[in-house]
C-alpha positions as CSV (number, residue, x, y, z in Angstrom):
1,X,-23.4,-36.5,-15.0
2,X,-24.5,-39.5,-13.1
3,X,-25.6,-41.2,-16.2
4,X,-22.6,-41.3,-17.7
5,X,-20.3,-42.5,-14.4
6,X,-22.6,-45.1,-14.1
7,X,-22.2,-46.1,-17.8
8,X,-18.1,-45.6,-17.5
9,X,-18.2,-47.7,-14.6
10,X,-19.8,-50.7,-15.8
11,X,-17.7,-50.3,-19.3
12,X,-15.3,-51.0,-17.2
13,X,-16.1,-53.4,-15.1
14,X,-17.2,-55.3,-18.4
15,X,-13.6,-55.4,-19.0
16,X,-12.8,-57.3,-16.2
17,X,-15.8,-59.3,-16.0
18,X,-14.9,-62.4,-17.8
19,X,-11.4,-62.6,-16.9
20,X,-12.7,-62.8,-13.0
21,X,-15.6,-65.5,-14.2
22,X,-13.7,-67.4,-15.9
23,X,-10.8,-68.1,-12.9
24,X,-13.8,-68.3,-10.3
25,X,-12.8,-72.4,-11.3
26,X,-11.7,-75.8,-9.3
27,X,-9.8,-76.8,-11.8
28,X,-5.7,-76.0,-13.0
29,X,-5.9,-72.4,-14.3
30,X,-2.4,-70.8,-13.9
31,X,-1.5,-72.3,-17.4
32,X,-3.8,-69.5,-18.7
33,X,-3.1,-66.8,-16.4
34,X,-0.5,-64.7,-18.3
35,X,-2.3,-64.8,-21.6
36,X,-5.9,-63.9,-20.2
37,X,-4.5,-61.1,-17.5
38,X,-2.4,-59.9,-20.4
39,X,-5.2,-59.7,-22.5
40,X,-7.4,-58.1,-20.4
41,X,-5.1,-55.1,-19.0
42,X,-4.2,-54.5,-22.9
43,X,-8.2,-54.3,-23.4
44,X,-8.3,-51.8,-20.5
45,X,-5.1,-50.2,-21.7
46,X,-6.7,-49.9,-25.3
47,X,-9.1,-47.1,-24.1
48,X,-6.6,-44.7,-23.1
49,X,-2.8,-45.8,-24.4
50,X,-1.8,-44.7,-27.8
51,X,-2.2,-47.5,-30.0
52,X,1.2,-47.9,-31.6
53,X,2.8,-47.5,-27.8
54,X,0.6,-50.6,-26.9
55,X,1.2,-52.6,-30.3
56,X,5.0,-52.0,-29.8
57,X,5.1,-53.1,-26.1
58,X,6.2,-56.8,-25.5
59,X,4.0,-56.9,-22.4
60,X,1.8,-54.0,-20.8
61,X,3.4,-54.0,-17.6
62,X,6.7,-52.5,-19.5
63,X,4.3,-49.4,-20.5
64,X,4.9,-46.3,-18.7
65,X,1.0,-45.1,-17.9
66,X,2.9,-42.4,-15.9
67,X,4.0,-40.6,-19.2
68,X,1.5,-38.8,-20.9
69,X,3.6,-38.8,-24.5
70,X,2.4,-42.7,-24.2
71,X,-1.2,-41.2,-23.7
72,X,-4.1,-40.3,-26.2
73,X,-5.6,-37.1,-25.0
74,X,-8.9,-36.8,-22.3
75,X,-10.7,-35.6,-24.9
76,X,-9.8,-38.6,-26.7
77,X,-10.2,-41.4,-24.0
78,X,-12.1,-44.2,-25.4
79,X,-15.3,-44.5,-23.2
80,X,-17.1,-46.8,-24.9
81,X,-20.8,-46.7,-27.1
82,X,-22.8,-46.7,-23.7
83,X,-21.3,-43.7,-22.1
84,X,-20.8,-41.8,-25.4
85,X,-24.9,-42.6,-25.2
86,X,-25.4,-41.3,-21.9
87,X,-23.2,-38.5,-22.3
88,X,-25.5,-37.7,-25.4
89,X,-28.5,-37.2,-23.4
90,X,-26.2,-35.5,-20.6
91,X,-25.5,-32.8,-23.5
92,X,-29.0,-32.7,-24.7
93,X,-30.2,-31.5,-21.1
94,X,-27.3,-29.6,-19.0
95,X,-24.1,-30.7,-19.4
96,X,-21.6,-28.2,-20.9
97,X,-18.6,-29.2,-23.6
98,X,-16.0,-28.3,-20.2
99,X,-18.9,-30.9,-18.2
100,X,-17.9,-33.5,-20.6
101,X,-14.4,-32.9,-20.7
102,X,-13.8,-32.6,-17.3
103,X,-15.7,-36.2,-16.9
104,X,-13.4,-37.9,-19.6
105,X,-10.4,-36.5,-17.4
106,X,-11.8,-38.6,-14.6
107,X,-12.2,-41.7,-16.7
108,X,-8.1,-41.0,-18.0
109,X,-7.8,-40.5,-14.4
110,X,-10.1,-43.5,-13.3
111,X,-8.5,-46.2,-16.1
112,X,-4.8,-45.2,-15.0
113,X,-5.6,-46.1,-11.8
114,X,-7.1,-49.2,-12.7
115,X,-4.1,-50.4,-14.4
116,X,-1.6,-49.3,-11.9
117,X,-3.3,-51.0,-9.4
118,X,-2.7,-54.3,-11.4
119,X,0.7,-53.7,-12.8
120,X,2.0,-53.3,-8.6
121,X,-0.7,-56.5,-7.8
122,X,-1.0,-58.5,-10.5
123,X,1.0,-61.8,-11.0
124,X,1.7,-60.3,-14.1
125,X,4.8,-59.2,-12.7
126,X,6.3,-62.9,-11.5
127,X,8.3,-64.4,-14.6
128,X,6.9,-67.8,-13.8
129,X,3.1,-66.6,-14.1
130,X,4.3,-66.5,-18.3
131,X,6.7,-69.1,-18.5
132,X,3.8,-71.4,-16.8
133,X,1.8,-71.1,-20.1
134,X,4.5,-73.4,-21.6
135,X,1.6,-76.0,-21.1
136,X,-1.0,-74.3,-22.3
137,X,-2.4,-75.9,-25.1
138,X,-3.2,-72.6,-27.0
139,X,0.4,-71.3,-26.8
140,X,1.5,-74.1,-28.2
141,X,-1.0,-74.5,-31.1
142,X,0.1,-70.8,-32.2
143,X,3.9,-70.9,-31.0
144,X,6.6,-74.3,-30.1
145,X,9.3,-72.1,-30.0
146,X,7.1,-69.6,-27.6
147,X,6.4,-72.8,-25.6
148,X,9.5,-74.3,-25.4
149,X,11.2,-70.9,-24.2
150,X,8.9,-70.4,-21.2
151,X,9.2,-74.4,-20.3
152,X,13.2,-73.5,-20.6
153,X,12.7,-71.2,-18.2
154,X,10.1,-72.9,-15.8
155,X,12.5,-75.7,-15.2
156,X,15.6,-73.2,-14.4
157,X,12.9,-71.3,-11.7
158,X,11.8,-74.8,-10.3
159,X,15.3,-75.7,-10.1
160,X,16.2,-72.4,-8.3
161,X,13.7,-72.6,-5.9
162,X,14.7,-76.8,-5.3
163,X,11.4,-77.3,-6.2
164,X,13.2,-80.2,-8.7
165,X,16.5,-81.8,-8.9
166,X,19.1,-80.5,-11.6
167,X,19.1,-83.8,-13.8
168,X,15.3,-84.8,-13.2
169,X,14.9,-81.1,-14.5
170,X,17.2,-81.6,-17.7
171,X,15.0,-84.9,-18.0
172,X,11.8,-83.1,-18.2
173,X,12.9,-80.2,-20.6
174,X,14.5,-83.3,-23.4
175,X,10.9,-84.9,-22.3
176,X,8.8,-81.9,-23.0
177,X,11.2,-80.8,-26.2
178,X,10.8,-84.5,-27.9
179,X,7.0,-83.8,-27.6
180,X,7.2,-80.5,-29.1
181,X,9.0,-81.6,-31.8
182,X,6.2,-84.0,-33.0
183,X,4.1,-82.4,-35.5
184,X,1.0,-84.9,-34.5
185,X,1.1,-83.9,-30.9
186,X,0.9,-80.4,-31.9
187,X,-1.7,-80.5,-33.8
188,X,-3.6,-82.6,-30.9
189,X,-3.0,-79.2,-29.2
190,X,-5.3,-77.7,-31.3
191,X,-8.2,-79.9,-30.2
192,X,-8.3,-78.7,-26.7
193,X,-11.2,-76.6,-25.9
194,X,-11.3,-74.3,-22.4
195,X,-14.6,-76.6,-21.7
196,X,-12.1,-79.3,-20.5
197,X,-10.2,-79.8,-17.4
198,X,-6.2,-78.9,-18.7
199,X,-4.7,-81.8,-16.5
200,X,-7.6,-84.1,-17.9
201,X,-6.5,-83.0,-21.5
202,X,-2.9,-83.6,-20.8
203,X,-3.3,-86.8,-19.1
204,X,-5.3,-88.1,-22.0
205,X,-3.1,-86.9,-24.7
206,X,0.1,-88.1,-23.0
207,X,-1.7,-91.6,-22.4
208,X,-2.2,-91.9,-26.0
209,X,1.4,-91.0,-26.5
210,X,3.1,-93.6,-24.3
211,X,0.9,-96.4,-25.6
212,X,2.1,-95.8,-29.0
213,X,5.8,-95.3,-27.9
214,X,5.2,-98.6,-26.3
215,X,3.6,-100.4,-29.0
């Protein structure tokens, strides 16, 4: 069954791979962080967790991996088209039907793991790694209300922590709102491409603001 495990593993680690490239960056990430990370585990999730448990779930880290009622069965573990290959050929030569289903009990076993590991490690857990996104560009393009939630609630965690002052605080959430409320800045949102530096974006975009306010 080596063929196979070696097929499962780098399914996997496919899964992970371009989340891990793509924050391998000098440049302001965190903006990103919740929706990539989010992303990803649900990928990962998607192979073994029952699909309306993980359509229903606000966020995966509230999905109990410990139950297996929110489990498909090992037989039906998604393993992905290049281990169902290898495990073709495993069949063809030696491998018995209780072989193959004692190796997709492993990969249940293996992915369950895998996402327990980053539900207890992952930032996923801090509330300010989602109400961060508030800037993303993205979030905002798809949801102001989404946006202007999580920058509610960024400000109330940067004022808990004394990070910022009370008033300056209630000044940067009427600043941020008045900007969410323009239609055209939105829609500048959409513009931004992951090629660019986010505080590059922002400081553009923002210039361009204040010289019309000013004019």
């Amino acid at each position: 069954m080596l063929g196979p495990k070696l097929a499962f593993f780098e399914t996997l680690a496919k899964e992970a791979e371009p989340f891990l490239k793509s924050f391998q960056a000098d440049k302001p990430m965190v903006p990103f962080l919740y929706t990539d990370l989010h992303d990803m585990m649900k990928n990962v999730m998607g192979h073994f967790v029952k699909d309306d448990v993980l359509n229903q779930a606000a966020c995966v880290i509230d999905i109990n991996i410990s139950d297996d009622k929110n489990l498909v069965q090992a037989k039906h573990v998604k393993v992905g088209n290049e281990t169902k290959n290898a495990l073709r050929k495993a069949s063809e030569e030696s491998a018995t039907p209780l072989d193959i289903l004692t190796f997709k009990k492993d990969c249940l076993l293996a992915l369950k793991t895998f996402c327990a590991k980053m539900k207890t490690k992952s930032p996923l857990s801090y509330k300010l790694t989602k109400a961060l996104s508030f800037c993303n560009p993205e979030d905002i393009s798809n949801s102001v209300s989404v946006a202007k939630k999580r920058l509610t609630i960024t400000i109330e965690e940067f004022v808990k922590k004394g990070w910022v002052g009370g008033i300056e605080g209630d000044r940067l959430e009427r600043e941020f709102a008045t900007l969410f409320s323009k239609v055209a800045f939105v829609e500048t949102m959409k513009t931004f491409s992951r090629d660019e530096r986010l505080d590059l974006f922002w400081k553009k975009k923002l210039s361009v603001i204040f010289k019309v306010r000013l004019n």
